[in-house]
C-alpha positions as CSV (number, residue, x, y, z in Angstrom):
1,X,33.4,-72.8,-24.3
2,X,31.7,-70.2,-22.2
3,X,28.4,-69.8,-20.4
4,X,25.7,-67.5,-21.5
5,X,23.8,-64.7,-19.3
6,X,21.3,-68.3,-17.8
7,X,24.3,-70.0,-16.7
8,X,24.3,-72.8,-19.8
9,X,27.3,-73.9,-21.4
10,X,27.8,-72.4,-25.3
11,X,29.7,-74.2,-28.1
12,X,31.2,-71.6,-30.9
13,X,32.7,-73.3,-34.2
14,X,34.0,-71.9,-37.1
15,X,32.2,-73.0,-40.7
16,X,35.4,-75.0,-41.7
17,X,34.9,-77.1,-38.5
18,X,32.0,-78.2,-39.2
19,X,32.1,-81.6,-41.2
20,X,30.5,-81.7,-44.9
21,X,27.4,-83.4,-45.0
22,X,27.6,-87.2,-46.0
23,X,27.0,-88.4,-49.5
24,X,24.5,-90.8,-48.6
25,X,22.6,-88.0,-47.1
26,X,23.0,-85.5,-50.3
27,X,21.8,-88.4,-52.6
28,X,18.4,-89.0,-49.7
29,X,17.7,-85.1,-50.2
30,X,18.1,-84.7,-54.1
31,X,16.0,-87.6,-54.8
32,X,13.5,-86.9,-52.2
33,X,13.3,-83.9,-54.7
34,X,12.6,-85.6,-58.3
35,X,10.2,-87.9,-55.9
36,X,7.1,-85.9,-57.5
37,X,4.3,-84.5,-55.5
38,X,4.4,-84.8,-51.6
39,X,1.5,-86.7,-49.9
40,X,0.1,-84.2,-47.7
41,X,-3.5,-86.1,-47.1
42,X,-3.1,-86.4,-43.2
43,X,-2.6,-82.3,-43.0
44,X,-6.2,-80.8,-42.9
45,X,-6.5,-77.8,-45.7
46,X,-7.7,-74.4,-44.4
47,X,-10.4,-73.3,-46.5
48,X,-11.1,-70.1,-44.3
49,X,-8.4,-67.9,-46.2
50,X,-8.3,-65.9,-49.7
51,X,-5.1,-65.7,-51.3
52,X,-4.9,-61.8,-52.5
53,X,-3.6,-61.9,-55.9
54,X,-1.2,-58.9,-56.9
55,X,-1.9,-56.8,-60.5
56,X,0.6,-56.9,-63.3
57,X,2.5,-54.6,-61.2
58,X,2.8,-56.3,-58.8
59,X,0.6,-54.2,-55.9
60,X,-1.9,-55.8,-53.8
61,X,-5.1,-54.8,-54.0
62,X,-5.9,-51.5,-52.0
63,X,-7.3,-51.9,-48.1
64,X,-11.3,-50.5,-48.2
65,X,-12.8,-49.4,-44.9
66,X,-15.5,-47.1,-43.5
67,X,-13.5,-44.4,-42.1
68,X,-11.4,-44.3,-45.4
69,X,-14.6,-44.4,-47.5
70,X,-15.9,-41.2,-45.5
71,X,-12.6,-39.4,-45.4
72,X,-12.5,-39.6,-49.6
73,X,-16.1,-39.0,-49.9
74,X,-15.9,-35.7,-47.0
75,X,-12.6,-34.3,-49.6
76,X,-14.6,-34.9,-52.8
77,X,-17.4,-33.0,-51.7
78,X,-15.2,-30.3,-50.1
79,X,-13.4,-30.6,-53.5
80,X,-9.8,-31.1,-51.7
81,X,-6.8,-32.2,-52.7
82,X,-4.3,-35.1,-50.8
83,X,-2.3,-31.7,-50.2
84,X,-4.5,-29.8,-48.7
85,X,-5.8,-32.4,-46.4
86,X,-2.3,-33.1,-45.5
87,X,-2.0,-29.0,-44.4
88,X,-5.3,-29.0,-42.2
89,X,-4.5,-32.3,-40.5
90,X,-0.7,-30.9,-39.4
91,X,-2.8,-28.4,-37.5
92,X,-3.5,-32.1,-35.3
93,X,-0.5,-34.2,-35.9
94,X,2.6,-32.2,-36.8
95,X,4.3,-35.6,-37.6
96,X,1.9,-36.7,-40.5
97,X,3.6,-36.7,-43.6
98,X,1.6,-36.1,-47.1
99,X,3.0,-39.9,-48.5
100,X,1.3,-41.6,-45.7
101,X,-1.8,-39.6,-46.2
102,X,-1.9,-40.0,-49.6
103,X,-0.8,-44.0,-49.3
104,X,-3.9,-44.4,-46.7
105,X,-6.3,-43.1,-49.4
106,X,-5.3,-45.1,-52.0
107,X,-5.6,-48.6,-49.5
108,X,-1.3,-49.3,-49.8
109,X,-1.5,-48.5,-46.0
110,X,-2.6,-48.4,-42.7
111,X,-2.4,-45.0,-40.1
112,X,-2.3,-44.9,-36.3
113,X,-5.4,-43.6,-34.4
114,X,-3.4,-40.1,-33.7
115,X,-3.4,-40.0,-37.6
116,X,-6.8,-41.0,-38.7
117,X,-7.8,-38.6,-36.0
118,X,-5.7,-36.1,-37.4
119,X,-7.4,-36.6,-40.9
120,X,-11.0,-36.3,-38.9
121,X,-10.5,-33.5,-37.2
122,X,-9.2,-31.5,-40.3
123,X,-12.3,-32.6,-42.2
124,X,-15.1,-31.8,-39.1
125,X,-16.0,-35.7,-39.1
126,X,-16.4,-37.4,-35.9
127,X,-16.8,-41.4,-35.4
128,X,-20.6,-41.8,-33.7
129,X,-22.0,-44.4,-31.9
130,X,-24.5,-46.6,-34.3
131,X,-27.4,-47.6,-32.1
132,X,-28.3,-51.7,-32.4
133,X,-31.4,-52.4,-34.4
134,X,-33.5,-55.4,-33.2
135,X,-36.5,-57.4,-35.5
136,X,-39.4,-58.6,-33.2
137,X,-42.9,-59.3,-34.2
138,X,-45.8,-58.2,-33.0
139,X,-49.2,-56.5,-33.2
140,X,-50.1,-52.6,-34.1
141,X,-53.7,-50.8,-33.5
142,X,-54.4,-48.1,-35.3
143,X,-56.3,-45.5,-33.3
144,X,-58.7,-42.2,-34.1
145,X,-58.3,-38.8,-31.8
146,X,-61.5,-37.8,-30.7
147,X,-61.0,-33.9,-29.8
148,X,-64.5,-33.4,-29.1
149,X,-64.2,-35.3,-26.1
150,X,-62.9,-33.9,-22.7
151,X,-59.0,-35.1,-22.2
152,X,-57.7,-36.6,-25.0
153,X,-59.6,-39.9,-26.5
154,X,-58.4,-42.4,-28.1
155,X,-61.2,-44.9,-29.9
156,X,-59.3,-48.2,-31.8
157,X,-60.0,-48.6,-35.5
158,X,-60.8,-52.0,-36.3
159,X,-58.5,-55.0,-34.8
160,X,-55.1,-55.2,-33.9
161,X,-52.7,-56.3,-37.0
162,X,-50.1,-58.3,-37.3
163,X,-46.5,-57.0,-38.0
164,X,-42.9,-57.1,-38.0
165,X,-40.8,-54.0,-36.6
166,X,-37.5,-53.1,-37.1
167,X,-36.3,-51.2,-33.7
168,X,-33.9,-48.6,-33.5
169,X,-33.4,-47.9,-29.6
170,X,-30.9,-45.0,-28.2
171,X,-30.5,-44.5,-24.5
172,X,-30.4,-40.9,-23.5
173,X,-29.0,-41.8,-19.8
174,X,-30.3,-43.9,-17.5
175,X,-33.9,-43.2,-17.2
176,X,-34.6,-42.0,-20.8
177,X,-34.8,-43.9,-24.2
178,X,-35.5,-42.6,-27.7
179,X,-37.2,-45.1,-29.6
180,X,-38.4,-45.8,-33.5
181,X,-38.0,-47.3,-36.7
182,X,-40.1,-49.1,-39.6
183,X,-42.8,-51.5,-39.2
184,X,-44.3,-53.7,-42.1
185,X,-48.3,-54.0,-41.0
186,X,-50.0,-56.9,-42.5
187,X,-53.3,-54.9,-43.4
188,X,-55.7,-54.5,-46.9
189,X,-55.7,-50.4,-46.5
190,X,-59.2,-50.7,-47.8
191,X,-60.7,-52.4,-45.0
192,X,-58.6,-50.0,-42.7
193,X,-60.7,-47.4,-44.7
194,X,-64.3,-49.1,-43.6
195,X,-63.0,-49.5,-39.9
196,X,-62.1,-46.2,-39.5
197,X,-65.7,-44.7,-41.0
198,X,-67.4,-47.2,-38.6
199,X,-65.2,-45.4,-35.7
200,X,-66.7,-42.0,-36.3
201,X,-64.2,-40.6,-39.0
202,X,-65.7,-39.3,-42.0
203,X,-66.0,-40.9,-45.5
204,X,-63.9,-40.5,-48.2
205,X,-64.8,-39.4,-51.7
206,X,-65.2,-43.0,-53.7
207,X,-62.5,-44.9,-54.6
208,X,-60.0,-43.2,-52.2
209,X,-58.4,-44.8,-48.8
210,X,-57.0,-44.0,-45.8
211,X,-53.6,-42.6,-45.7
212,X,-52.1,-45.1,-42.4
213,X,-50.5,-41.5,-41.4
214,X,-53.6,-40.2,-40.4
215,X,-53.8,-42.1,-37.3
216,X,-52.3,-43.0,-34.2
217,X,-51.2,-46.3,-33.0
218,X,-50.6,-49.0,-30.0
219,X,-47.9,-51.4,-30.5
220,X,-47.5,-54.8,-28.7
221,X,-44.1,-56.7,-28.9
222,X,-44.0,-60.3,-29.1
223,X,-41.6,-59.7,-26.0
224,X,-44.2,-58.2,-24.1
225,X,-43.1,-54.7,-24.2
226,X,-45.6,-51.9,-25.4
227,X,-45.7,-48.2,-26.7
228,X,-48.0,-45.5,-28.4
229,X,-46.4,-44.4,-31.3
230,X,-46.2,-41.5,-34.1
231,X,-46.6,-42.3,-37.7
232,X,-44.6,-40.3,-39.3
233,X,-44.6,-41.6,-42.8
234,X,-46.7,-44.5,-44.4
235,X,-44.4,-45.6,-47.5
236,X,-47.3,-47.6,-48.7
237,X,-47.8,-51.4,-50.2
238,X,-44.7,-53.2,-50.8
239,X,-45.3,-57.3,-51.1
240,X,-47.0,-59.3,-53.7
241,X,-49.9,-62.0,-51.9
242,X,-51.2,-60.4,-48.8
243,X,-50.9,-56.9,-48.4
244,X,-48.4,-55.2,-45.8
245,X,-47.6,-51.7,-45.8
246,X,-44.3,-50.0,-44.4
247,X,-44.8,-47.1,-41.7
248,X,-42.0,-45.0,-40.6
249,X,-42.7,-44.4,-36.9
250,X,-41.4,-43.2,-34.0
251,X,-42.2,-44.0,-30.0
252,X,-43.8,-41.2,-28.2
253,X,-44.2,-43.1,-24.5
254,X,-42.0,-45.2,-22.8
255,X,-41.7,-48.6,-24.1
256,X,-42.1,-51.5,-21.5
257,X,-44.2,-54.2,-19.8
């Protein structure tokens, strides 16, 4: 016996030392085998995890991602081959070897950030920050420019309507943030038409409406927050029962309390 690097005492024996195990112990075992299924009711079954089944060739299926997806779709627009991917991005990681890039496009493998930033640089792509988007409801009034006035005027067009936006918010620095996105305005565009006549703007030939572009607006969040905004599209009626219609918008003054 000797002592290991803590100090504790350690036994070495040689396999023939070691006695056989007893019969009664072999016979235990083998028919603990032919015993039939094991009762495994008291061990709670995960039901969280997917078993990834192999093809007939026995390869698993291939690893999908978003930096992957944009690398294959950047070299078949470029037209490019795995080769001459593999050139450009040794111009960023000498090490990089054309299997591995090759292996990381078809899914058989993963890269290192050095690598994947390799393969980005060589193809001009950059990773970006995606800005959160945020659902509140609240109110929108649409509002008629009145340049004959001194300053600028703005007169409201009817009532305030109901709506849902989608918020797309991007802070420039501290004190500055871009804002936008898509609201869906409960409104019938035909009484929208008959406000906006009775607010001073000029008929339109029969039959025809209001294009919601045409005007500005006032937004109040259900959160309190407010804004003017800039219609920039309207993408028109969308729902079956009461009408809504989609604008594409973006803020054009601070949006707060």
């Amino acid at each position: 016996m000797r002592k290991n690097l803590e100090g504790e005492w350690v036994v070495r024996r040689k396999a023939g030392e070691i006695p056989p195990t007893p019969s009664e112990d072999l016979e235990r075992l083998l028919a603990m085998q032919d015993a039939g299924d094991v009762d495994t009711s008291d061990i709670p079954e995960r039901k969280d995890r997917v078993r990834l089944s192999r093809d007939a060739d026995g390869n698993l299926p291939p690893q999908r991602g978003t930096i992957r997806d944009a690398v294959a779709s950047e070299m078949g627009r470029r037209g490019l081959s795995v080769y001459a991917l593999w050139k450009a991005a040794k111009a960023h990681a000498p090490t990089i070897s054309e299997t591995a890039v090759g292996e990381f496009l078809k899914g058989r493998r993963s890269l290192g950030v050095a690598l994947v930033e390799a393969l980005l640089s060589a193809l001009g792509l950059e990773v970006v920050h995606r800005p959160p988007k945020s659902k509140v409801g609240g109110t929108i009034q649409f509002l008629r420019e009145e340049s004959s006035a001194p300053g600028r005027l703005l007169i409201p067009v009817g009532e305030p309507h109901q709506a849902m936006f989608l918020l797309v918010e991007t802070p420039v620095d501290a004190t500055i943030t871009q804002w936008g996105g898509v609201a869906d305005v409960a409104c019938d565009i035909e009484q929208v038409t008959r406000d906006a006549m009775a607010a001073g703007l000029p008929p339109v030939p029969e039959g025809w409406v209001r294009d919601l572009g045409e005007f500005r607006a006032r937004i109040v969040l259900a959160d309190g927050r407010k804004g003017a905004i800039y219609i920039r599209k309207s993408l028109g009626e969308f729902a079956d029962g009461p009408p809504y219609h989609r604008l594409d918008f973006i803020g054009v003054s601070p949006l707060g309390i």
